[in-house]
N, C-alpha and C positions, 0 to 999 in steps of 0.2 A: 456343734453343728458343722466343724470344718476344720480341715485340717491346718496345718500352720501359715497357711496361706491365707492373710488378709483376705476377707469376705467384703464384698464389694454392698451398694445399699439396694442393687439389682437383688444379688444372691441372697441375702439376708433377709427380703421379703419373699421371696419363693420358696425359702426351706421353710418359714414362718411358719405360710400359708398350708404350706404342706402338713405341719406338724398340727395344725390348727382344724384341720381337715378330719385326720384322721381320729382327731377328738369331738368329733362331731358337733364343734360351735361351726355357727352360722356365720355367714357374709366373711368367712375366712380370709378372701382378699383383701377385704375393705378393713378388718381387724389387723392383718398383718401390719398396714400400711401405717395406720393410727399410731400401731405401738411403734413402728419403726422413726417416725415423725416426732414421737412423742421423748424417743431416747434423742434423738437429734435434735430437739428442739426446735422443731423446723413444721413448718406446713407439707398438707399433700401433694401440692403441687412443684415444690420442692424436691419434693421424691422423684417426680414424674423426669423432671429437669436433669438432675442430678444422677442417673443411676449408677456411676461406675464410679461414686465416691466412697472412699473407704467407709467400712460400718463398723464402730467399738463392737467386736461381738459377745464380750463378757455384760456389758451394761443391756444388749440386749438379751441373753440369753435369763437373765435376772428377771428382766418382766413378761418374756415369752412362761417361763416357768410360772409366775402369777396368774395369769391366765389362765396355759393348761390344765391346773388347778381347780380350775372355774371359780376363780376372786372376778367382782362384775369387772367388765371393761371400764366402766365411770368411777370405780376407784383406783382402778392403775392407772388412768389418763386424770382424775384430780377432779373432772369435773364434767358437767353432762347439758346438753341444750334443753332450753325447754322455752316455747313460745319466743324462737329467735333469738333468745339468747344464751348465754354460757352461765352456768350457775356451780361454785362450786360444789363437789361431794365428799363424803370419806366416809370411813368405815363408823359404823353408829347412828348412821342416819341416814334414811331410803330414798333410794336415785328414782329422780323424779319421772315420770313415766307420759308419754306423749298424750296416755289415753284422759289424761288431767287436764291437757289442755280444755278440752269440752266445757269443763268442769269455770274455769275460768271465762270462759267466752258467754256460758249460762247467765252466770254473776255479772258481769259487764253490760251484757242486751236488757238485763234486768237494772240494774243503776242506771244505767242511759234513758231509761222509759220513765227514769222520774227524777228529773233533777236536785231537788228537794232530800234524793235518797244520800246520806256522806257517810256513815260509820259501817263496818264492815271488821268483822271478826275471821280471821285465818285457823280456825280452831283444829290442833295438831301441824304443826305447821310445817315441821321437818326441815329443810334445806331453805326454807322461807319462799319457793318459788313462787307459789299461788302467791302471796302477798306483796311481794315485791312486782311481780306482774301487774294486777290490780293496781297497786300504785302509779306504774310507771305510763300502763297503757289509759289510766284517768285517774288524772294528777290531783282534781279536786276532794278525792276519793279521803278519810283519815282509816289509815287501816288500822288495826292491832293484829299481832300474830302471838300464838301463845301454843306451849310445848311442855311437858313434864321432862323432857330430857335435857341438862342443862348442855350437853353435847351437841345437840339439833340447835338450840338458840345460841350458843357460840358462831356455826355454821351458819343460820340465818342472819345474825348480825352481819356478818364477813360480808356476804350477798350482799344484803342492802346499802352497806357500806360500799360496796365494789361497784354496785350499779347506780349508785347516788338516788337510793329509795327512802322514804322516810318512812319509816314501821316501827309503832310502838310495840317491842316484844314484853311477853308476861310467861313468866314459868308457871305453869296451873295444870295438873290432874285432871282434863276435860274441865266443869266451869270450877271449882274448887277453891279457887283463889279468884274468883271473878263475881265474887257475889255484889249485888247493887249495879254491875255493867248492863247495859243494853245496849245494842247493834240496831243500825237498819238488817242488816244480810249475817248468818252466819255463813261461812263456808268452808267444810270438811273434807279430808280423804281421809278417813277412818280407817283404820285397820278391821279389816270385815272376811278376812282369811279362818277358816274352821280349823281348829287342831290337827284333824286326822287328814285335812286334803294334801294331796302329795302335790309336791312344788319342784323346780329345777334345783339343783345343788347352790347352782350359783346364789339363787335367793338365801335358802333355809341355812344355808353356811356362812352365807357373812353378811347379809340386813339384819336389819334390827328385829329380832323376835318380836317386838312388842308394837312396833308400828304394823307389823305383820297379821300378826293371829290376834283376831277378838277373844277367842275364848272356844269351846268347844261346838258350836255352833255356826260362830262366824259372824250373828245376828248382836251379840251381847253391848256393843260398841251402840249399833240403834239405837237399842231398849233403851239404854242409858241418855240416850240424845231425845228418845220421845218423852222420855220422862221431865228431861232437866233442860233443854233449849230454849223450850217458849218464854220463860224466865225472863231471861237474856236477849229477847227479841220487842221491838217498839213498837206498837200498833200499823198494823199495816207490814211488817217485815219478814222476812223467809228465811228459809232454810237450806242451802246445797248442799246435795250428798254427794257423793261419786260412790258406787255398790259394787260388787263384784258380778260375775258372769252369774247368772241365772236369780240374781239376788233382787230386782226392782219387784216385782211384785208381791215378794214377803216383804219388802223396807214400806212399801207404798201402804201394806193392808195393816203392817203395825202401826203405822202411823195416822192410818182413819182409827183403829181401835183405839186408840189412847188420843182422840179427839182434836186431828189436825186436820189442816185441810190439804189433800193432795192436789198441787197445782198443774203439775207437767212431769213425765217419765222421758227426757230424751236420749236420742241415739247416737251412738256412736259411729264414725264413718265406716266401720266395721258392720252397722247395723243391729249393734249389742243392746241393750238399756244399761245406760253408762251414769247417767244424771236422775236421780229422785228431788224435785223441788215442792219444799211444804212450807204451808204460815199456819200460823195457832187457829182454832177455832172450828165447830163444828159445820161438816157441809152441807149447804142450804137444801 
């Protein structure tokens, strides 16, 4: 990126930006800055302060090339926010996505409405965010989180550990290893992605296949959840989904046909249907 002339941490994020640009990622400033911070150790405001400090440019040209690549930015930076906090990530296990928040806040307005309500299942749980959230933002809450990836619950553990959350992890193949368990609340982000839908690089190249694609449909994750959840659920307790873009009223009408009761479809700030909410039993 330059010639033998020490590169200042001014220069270092404008050729960044530059190179980041014409590879058409997004917020190219705000990425240069991350990664320039990130090889420095240092905050953005730091940058801001500081621009005429020398910049290693071998350690950065190392993670500019990551990128350009399209590896996600929340695994070359280590770790990604989610509900104000920092959660670590890596490779094997899917960076948690804002549009989960909802997803979390649904489950919280619903425990809050019944005091009474304590157990709560994180089913699939990835990076442990949802569960560790839950915990953290209602302490009385006993959560379990559970993962067939023993990669994801390594990761979730770090989490919990790092944010002093207390989460019982369980390795289990959706309920699989969970037989006899019952929850007041499950709450899922399933992998609800169809085989054939075409996706960024950055996803379909380095997440997890399988926290990704349901199956050729995108629906198969459901079926399996209307079939086997009620199981696992206590009289009186529900179900949170998070669905994909155009998916809540297939999720919604599988789930009256195989005899649940659809409670709520909520929206995203986007104004998407981001939340399917169901409890067992047929509607009156």
């Amino acid at each position: 990126m330059s010639d033998n002339t020490p590169m200042t941490v001014r220069e270092w994020i404008a050729a960044a930006r530059r190179f980041l640009g014409a590879a058409s990622i997004d917020a190219a400033d705000l990425e240069a800055q991350l990664l320039a911070a990130h090889v420095l150790l240092v905050d953005r405001p730091w940058l801001l302060a500081h621009p005429d400090e020398p910049f290693p440019e071998l350690a950065g040209e190392s993670v500019l090339a990551r990128r350009l690549a399209h590896e996600p930015l929340a695994y070359i930076l280590g770790q990604r926010e989610f509900y104000g906090r920092r959660f670590a990530v890596g490779p094997g296990v899917l960076i948690p996505r804002h549009e989960t928040e909802l997803l979390v806040e649904c489950a919280l307005d619903w425990f809050r409405e019944g005091t009474d309500r304590r157990t709560v299942l994180d089913l699939g749980t990835g990076s442990g965010c949802i569960a560790v959230t839950l915990k953290l933002e209602l302490p009385r809450l006993e959560v379990f989180a559970s993962d067939v990836s023993p990669r994801a619950l390594e990761l979730a553990s770090r989490n919990a550990s790092d944010l002093s959350a207390e989460v019982c992890l369980l390795e289990s193949d959706c309920f699989e290893n969970l037989l006899g368990r019952q929850f007041d609340a499950i709450v899922t982000n399933p992998p609800y992605i169809g085989e054939r839908e075409q996706l960024p690089a950055e996803v379909t190249q380095f997440e997890p296949h399988a926290a990704l694609f349901a199956g050729p449909t995108g629906m198969e994750f459901y079926e399996r959840l209307a079939g086997e959840a009620s199981a696992h659920l206590v009289a009186g307790g529900s179900l949170f989904m998070e669905v994909g873009y155009r998916q809540a009223n297939a999720v919604a009408e599988l789930f009256r046909d195989t005899g649940w009761n659809v409670l709520g479809v909520v929206k995203d700030i986007a104004g998407i249907d981001r939340v399917v909410i169901c409890a067992p039993g047929f509607i009156a």
